[in-house]
C-alpha positions as CSV (number, residue, x, y, z in Angstrom):
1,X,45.1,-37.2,22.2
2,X,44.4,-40.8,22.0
3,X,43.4,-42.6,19.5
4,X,41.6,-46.3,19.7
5,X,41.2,-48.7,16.5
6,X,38.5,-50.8,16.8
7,X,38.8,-53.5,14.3
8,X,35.9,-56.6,14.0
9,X,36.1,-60.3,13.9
10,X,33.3,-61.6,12.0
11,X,31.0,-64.4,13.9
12,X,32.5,-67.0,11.7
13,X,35.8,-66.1,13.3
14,X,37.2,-65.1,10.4
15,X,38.9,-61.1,10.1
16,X,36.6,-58.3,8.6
17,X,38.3,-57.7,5.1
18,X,37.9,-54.1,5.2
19,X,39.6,-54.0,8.6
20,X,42.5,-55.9,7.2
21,X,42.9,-53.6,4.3
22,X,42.3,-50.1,6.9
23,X,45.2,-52.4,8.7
24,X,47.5,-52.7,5.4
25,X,47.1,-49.1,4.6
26,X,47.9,-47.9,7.4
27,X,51.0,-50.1,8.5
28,X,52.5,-49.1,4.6
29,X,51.6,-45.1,5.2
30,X,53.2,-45.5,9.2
31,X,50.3,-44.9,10.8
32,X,50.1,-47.2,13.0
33,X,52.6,-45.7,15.3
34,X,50.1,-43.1,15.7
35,X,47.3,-45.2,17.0
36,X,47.0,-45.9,21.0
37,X,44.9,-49.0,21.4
38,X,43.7,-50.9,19.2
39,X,40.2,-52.7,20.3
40,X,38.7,-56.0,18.8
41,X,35.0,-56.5,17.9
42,X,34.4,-60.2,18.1
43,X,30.8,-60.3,16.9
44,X,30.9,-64.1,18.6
45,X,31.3,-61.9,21.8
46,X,28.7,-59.2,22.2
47,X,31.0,-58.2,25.8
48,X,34.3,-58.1,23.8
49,X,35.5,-54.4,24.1
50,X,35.0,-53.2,20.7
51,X,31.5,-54.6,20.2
52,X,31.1,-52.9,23.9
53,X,32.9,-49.4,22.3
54,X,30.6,-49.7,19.1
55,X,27.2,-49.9,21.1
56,X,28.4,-47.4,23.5
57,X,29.2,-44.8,20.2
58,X,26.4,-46.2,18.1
59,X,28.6,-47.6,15.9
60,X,27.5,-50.3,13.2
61,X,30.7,-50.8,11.0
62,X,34.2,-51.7,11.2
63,X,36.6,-50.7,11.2
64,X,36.4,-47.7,13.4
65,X,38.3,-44.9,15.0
66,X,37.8,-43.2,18.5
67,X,39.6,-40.4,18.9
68,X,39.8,-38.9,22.4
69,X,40.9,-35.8,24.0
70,X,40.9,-34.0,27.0
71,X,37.6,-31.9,27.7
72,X,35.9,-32.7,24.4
73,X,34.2,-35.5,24.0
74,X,35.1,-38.0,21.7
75,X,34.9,-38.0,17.9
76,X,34.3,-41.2,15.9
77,X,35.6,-41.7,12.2
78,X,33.8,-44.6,10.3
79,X,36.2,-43.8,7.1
80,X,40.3,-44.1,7.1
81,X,40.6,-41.5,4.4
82,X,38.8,-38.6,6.3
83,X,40.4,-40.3,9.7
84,X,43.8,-40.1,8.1
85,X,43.4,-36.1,6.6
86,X,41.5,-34.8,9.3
87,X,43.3,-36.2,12.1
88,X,46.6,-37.3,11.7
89,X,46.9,-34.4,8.9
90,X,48.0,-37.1,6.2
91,X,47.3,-36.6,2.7
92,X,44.3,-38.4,0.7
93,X,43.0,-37.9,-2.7
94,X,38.8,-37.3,-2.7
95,X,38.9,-39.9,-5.1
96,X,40.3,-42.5,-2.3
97,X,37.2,-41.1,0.2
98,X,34.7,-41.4,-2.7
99,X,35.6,-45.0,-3.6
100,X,36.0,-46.1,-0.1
101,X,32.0,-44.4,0.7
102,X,31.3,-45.9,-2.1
103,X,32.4,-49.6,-1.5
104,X,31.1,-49.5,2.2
105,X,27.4,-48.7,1.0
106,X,26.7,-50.4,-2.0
107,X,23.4,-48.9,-2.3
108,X,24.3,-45.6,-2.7
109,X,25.4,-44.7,-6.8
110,X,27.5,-41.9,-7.7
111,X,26.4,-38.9,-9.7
């Protein structure tokens, strides 16, 4: 298995906030020893690799994970909380997923 983080740099050049909190999380949990490559979307570079990987996987948020393995094709997780429990088989609380959903679309409201 390998496992690609694709993390964005917004056009002002400064770091996607939710990348650098995905980043945080998972440095404090040891997760990052689990991840492969890790891929930059530099939205001032439409040919950087992860604004390549994002458009190749229809992709439209950040930060992203591409998990690969052999003779399946690849599966993409938009939210560290599912990527963390259904991949690496960590443990999240439904309560984490629901408020990281919910932070990522604002226009959604919880019933």
């Amino acid at each position: 298995m390998t496992i690609t983080y694709v993390k964005k740099i917004k056009a002002d050049g400064s770091a996607c906030k939710k990348c650098g909190e995905v980043s945080a999380k998972m440095e404090e949990a040891g997760h990052m020893q689990f991840i492969d490559h890790i891929a930059i979307a530099d939205e001032r570079d439409p040919e950087s690799e992860g604004m390549l990987l994002a458009a190749k996987h229809d992709v439209n948020r950040a930060p992203f994970f591409i998990v690969e393995e052999e003779d399946k094709e690849p599966e993409i997780h938009t939210v560290y909380f599912k990527f963390v429990k259904q991949v690496l088989a960590g443990k999240t609380s439904e309560q984490d997923e629901i408020k990281e959903i919910m932070n990522d679309n604002p226009d959604l409201d919880f019933i």
